[in-house]
C-alpha positions, 0 to 999 in steps of 0.5 A, spaced: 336 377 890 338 369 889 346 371 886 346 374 894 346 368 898 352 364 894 356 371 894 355 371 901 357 364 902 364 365 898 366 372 902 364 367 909 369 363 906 374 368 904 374 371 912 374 364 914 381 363 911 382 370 913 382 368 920 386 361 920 391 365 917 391 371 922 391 364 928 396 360 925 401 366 922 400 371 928 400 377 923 394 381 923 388 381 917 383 384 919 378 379 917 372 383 920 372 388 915 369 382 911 363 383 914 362 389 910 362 387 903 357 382 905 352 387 908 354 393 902 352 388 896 345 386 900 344 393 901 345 393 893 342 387 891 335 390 896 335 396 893 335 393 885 330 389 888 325 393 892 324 399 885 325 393 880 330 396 877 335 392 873 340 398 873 341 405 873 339 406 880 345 411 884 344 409 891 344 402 889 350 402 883 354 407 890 353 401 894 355 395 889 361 399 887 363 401 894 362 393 896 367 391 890 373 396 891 372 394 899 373 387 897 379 388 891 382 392 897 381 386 902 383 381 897 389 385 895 391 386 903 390 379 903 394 377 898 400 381 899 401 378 906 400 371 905 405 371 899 410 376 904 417 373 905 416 367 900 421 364 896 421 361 889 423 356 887 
């Protein structure tokens, strides 16, 4: 449970830079979608907790791999536009 609220503050910081982003550049980021991985992997972390389980617990182990692919994809969308249109060196 205590691995949560770090996991949390990181995600916060990551919609966060989602945000100025989208303000600064104009271009969409739908840094809202943020608030899903966050909500989905305390829903894992709840589950493991309340049966006191350390794996094997399908509707737990469904929540924490939706919440990791969510969170590739957003990073990967944020990525790919931040880094848009940039010239090398």
């Amino acid at each position: 449970m205590y691995l949560w609220f770090p996991l949390a503050l990181l995600l916060f910081f990551l919609m966060l830079i989602a945000r100025f982003y989208q303000r600064s550049s104009g271009e969409r980021t739908y840094y809202q979608l943020y608030i899903g991985p966050i909500v989905l992997f305390g829903g894992g972390v709840a589950r493991y907790t309340s049966i006191n389980y350390l794996a094997g617990d399908t509707l737990g182990d469904l929540l924490l791999a939706v919440s990791g692919v969510m969170l590739i994809a957003l990073c990967v969308f944020l990525y790919r536009i931040m880094t848009r249109n940039r010239k090398t060196l």
